[in-house]
C-alpha positions as CSV (number, residue, x, y, z in Angstrom):
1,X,34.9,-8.3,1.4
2,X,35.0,-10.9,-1.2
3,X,34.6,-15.1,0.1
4,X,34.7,-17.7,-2.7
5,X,32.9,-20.4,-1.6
6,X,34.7,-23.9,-0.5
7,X,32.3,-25.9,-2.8
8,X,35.0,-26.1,-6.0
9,X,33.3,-26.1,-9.2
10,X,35.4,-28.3,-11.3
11,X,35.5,-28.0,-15.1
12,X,37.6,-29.5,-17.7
13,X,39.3,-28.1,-20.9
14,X,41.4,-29.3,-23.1
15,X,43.7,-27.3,-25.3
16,X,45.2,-28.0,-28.3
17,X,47.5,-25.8,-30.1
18,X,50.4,-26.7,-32.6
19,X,52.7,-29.4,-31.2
20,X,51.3,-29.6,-27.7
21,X,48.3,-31.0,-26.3
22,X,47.6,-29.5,-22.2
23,X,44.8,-30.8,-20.2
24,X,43.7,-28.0,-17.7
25,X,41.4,-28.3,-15.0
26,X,39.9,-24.9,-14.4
27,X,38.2,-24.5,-11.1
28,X,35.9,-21.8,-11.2
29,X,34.3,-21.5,-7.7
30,X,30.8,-19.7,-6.8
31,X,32.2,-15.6,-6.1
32,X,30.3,-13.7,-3.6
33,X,31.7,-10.1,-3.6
34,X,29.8,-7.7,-1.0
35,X,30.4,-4.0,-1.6
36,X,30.6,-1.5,1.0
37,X,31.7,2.4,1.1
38,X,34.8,1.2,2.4
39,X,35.9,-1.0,-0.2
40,X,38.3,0.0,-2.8
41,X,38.5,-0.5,-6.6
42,X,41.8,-2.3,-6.2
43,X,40.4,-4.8,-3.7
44,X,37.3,-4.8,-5.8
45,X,39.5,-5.9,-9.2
46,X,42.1,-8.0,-7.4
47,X,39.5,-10.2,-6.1
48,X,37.5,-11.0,-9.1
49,X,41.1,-11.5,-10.9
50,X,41.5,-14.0,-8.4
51,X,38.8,-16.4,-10.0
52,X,39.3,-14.9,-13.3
53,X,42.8,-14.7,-13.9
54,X,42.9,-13.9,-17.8
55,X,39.7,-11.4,-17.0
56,X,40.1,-7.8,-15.7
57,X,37.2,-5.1,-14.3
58,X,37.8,-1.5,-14.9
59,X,35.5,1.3,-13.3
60,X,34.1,4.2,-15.0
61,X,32.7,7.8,-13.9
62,X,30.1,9.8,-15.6
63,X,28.7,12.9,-14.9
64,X,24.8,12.9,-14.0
65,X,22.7,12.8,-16.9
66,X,25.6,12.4,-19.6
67,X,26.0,9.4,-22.6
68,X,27.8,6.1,-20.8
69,X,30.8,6.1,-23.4
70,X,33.1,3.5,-22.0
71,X,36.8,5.2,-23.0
72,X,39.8,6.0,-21.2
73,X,38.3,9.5,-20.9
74,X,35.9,8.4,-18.2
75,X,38.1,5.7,-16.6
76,X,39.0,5.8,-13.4
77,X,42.9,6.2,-13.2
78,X,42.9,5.8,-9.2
79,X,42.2,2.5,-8.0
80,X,42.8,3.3,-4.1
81,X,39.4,4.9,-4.3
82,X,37.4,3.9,-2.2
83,X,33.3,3.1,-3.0
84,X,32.2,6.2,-0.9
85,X,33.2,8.6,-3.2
86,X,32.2,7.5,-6.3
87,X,28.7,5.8,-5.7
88,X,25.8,7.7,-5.1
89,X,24.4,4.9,-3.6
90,X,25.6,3.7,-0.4
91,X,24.3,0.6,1.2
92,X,25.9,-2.7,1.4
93,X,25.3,-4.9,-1.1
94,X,26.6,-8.4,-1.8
95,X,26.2,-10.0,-5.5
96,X,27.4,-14.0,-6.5
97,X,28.9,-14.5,-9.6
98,X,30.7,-18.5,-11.0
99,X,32.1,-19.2,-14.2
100,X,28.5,-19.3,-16.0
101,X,27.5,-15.4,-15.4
102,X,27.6,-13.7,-18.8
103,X,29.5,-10.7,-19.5
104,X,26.8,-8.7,-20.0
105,X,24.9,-9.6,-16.8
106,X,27.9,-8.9,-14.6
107,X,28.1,-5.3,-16.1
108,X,24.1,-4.6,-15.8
109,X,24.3,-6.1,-11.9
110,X,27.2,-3.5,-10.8
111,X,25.4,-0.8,-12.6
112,X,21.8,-1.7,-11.1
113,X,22.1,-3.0,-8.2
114,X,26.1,-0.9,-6.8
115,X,26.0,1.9,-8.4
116,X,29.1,0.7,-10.4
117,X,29.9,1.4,-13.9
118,X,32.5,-1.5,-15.4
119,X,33.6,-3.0,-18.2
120,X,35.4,-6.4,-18.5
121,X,38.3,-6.5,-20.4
122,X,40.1,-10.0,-21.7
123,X,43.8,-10.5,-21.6
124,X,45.0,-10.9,-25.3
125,X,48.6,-11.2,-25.0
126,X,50.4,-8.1,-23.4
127,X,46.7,-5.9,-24.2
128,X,43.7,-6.1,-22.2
129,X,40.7,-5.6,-24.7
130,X,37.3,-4.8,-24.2
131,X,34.8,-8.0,-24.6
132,X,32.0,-5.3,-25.7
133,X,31.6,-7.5,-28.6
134,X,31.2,-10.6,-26.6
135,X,29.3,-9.8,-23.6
136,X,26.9,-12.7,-24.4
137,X,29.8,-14.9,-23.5
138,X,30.3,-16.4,-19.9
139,X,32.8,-15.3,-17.5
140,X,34.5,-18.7,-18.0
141,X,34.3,-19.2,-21.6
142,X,36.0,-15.1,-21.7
143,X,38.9,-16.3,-19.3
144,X,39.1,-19.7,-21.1
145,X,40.0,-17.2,-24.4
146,X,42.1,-15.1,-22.9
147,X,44.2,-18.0,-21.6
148,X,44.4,-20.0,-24.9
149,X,45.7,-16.8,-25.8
150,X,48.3,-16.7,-23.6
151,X,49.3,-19.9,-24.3
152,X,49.7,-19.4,-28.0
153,X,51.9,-16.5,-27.1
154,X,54.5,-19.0,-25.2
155,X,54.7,-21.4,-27.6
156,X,55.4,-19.2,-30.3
157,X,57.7,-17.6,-28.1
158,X,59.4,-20.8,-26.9
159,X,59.1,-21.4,-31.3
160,X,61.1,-18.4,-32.4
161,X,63.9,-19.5,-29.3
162,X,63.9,-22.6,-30.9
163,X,64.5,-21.4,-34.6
164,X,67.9,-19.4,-33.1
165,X,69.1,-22.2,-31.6
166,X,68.9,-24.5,-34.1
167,X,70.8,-22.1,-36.8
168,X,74.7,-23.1,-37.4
């Protein structure tokens, strides 16, 4: 079960790229996910993309003992697990998470405290990439990138649409 809280966090960003000018108001709310055996990785990563649209969790599985490499090798593929069978802890646990939680704190509270092995990935146009590189970064300033991203994408989609309709 994941609750955001009603208390909206409200911040503002402006963004400013070629010819346009877009004021968002991002509001990032206080997250409280609590993690049970009976959860699944799905409801897990659909509720955190919630808050963090332009921000994506993926779970990995290691064998006891063995280097955490975090590659598609040791992804897991099947995200109607559920927590039972890939924790070896399992009590019910409950973290909170807002917009200000770094990258790298995220990742060390699901490893520590659930049993959880994730990564957080950024959206960067049709790719998701791994923010392994900037895991001192906060939730919201990684979603604030990958959405900036996104809208550079548009407009130089909505350019090149442009440039065939104005040829004779």
């Amino acid at each position: 079960m994941t609750t955001i809280s009603s208390e909206p966090d409200y911040r503002h960003a402006s963004i400013i790229s070629g010819k346009r000018s877009l004021r968002v108001i991002l509001n990032f709310k206080m997250m409280q996910i609590i993690i049970h055996d009976g959860r699944t990785l799905r409801e897990i990563r659909s509720d955190f993309n919630r808050c963090f649209p332009f921000l994506q969790i993926d779970f990995f599985e290691f064998e006891q003992g063995a280097e955490e490499r975090y590659s598609a090798e040791f992804a897991i593929k099947d995200l109607d697990k559920v927590l039972g069978e890939i924790r070896n802890n399992h009590h019910s646990e409950e973290i909170i998470i807002n917009g200000e939680t770094k990258v790298s704190h995220l990742e060390k509270l699901f490893r520590e405290k659930l049993g959880l092995f994730i990564q957080v990935l950024r959206k960067s146009g049709k790719n998701w990439i791994q923010t392994n590189a900037t895991d001192h970064w906060s939730l919201e300033h990684q979603n604030n990138v990958g959405s900036e991203m996104a809208l550079e994408i548009k407009e130089e989609r909505e350019d090149i649409t442009d440039q065939y309709r104005e040829q004779p």
